[in-house]
VEXDREN-2710 file (C-alpha; in Angstrom, 1 decimal):
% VEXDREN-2710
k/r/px/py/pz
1/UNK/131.1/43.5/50.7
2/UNK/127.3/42.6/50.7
3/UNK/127.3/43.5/54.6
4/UNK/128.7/47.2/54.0
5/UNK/126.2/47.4/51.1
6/UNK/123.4/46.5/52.9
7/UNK/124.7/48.8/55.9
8/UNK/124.8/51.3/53.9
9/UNK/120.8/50.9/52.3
10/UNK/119.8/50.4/55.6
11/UNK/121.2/53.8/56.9
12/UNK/119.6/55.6/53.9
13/UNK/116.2/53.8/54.4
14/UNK/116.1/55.1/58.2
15/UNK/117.4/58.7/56.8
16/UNK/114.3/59.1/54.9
17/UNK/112.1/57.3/57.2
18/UNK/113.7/60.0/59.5
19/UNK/113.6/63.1/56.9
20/UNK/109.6/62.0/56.3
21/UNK/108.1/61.6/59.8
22/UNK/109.7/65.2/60.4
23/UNK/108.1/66.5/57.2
24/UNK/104.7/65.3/58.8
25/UNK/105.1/67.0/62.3
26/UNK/106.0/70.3/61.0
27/UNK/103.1/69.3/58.6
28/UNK/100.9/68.4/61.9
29/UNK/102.2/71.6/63.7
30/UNK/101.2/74.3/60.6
31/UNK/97.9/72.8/60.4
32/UNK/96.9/72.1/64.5
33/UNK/94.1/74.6/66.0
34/UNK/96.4/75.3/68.9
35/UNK/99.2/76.5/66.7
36/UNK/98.8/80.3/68.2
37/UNK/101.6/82.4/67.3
38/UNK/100.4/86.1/68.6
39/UNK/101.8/89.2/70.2
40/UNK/100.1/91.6/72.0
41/UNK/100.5/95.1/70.4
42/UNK/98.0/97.1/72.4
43/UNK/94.7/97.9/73.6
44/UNK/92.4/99.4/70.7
45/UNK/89.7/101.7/71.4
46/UNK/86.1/101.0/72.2
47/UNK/86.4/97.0/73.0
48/UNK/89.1/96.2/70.4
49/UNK/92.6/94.8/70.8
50/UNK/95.9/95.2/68.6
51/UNK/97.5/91.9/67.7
52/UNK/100.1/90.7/65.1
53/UNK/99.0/87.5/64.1
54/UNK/101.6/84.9/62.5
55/UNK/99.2/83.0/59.7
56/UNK/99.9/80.2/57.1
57/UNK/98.9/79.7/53.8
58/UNK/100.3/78.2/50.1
59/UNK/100.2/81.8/49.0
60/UNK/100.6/85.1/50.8
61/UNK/96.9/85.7/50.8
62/UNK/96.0/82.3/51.6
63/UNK/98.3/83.0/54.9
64/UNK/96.7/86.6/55.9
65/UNK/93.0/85.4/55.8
66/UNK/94.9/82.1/58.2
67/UNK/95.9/84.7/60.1
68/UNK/92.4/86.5/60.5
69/UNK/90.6/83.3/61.5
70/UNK/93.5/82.6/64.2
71/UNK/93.4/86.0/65.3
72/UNK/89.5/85.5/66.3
73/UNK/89.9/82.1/67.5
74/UNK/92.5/83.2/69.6
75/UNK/90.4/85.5/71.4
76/UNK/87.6/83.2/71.7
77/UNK/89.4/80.2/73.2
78/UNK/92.9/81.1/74.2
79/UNK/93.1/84.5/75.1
80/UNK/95.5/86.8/73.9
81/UNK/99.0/86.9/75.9
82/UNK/100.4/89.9/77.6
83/UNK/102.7/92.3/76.0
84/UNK/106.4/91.9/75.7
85/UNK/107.1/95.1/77.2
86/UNK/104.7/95.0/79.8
87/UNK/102.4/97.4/78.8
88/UNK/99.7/95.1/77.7
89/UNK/98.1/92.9/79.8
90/UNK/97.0/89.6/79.1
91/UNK/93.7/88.8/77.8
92/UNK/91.4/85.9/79.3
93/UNK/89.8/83.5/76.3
94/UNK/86.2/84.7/75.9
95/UNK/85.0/80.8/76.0
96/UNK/86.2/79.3/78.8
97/UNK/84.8/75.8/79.5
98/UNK/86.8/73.6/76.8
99/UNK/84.2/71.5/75.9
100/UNK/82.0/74.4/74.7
101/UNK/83.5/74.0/70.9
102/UNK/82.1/70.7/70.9
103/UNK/79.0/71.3/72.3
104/UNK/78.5/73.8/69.4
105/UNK/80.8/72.6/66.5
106/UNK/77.8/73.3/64.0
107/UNK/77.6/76.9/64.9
108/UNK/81.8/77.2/65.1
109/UNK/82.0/75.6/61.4
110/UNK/79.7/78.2/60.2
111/UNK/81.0/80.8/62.2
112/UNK/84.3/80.2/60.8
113/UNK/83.5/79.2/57.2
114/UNK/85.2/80.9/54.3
115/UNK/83.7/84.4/54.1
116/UNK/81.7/83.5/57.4
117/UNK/80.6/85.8/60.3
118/UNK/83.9/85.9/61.9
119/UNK/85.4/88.1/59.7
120/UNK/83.1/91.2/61.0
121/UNK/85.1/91.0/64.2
122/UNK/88.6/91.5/62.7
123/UNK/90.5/94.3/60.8
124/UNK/93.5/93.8/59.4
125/UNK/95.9/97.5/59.7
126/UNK/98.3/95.8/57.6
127/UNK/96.1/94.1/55.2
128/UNK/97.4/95.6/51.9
129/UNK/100.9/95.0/52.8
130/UNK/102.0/92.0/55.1
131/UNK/105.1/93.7/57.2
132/UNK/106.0/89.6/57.6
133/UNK/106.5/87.3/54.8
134/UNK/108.5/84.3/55.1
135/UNK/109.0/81.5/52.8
136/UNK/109.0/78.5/55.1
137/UNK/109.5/75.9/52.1
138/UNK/108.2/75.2/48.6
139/UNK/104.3/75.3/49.4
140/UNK/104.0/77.2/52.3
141/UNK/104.1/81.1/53.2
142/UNK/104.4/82.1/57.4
143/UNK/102.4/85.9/57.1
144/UNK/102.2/88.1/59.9
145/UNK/99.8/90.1/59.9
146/UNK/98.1/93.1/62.5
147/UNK/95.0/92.6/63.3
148/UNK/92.3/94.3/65.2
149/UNK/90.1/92.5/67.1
150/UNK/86.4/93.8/68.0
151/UNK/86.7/91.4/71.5
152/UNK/84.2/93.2/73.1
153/UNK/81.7/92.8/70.2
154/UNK/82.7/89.6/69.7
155/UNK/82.0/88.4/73.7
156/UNK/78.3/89.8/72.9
157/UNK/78.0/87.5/70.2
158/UNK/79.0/84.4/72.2
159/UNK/76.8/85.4/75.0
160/UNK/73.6/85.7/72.3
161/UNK/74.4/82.6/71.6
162/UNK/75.1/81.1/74.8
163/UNK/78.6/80.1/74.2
164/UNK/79.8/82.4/76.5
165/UNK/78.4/83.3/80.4
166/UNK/77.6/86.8/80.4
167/UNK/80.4/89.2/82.9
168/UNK/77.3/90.3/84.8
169/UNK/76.1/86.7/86.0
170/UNK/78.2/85.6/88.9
171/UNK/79.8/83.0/89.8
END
């Protein structure tokens, strides 16, 4: 009897070891820099690009200004993929050496800082009213949102800075 017992604790103790350590990979997974989830929508006029960008957030708001800060860092280091019809092609990151975030993480923190300078090169079309809300468990809202992404402006800024090589500088 005390064997089946303890069988039985045991199996509930590595059940919510199990249930726990997946709680903190989805946790790892929301909160990661590389967890992109854009579509290509289309090319905007003058230099800008049309995304829907997936964002998260403990309230719906929370999720679309997520979204707005992906949408940019998307652009700068990962480039925006093409569209799933084909009639967007994909997008090249505007930083391309991988290191250059670290080189200038002081200018990227403020850059990216609440109400920071990023903002100027995104507008949401769907700002007012998310076309995506999902409830992905007690404390967290999934948001997409479309964005509009001044990527030409926004190149010019990390060349100023010299974050970026400029297009007219060779190889």
């Amino acid at each position: 009897m005390k064997k089946i017992l303890s069988l039985i604790m045991l199996a509930v103790i590595a059940v919510c070891v199990n249930a726990q350590s997946k709680n903190k990979v989805r946790k790892i997974e929301y909160n990661s820099a590389y967890n992109y989830e854009v579509v290509s929508l289309s090319v905007g006029v003058d230099g800008t690009k049309l995304v829907k960008v997936y964002g998260y957030g403990r309230k719906p708001e929370d999720a679309v200004r997520n979204a707005k800060e992906l949408g940019v860092a998307c652009a700068l280091f990962r480039g925006f993929p093409a569209g799933a019809d084909g009639s967007v092609a994909t997008t090249p990151a505007i930083v391309k050496d991988p290191s250059e975030p670290a080189k200038h993480q002081d200018y990227f923190n403020k850059f990216f800082a609440t109400g920071g300078q990023y903002l100027q090169y995104v507008n949401a079309s769907s700002d007012g009213m998310p076309t995506d809300r999902v409830k992905v468990n007690k404390k967290t809202y999934k948001v997409g949102v479309t964005l509009s992404i001044a990527y030409d402006e926004l190149r010019k800024e990390m060349e100023r800075q010299g974050i970026a090589r400029a297009l007219n500088s060779g190889f």
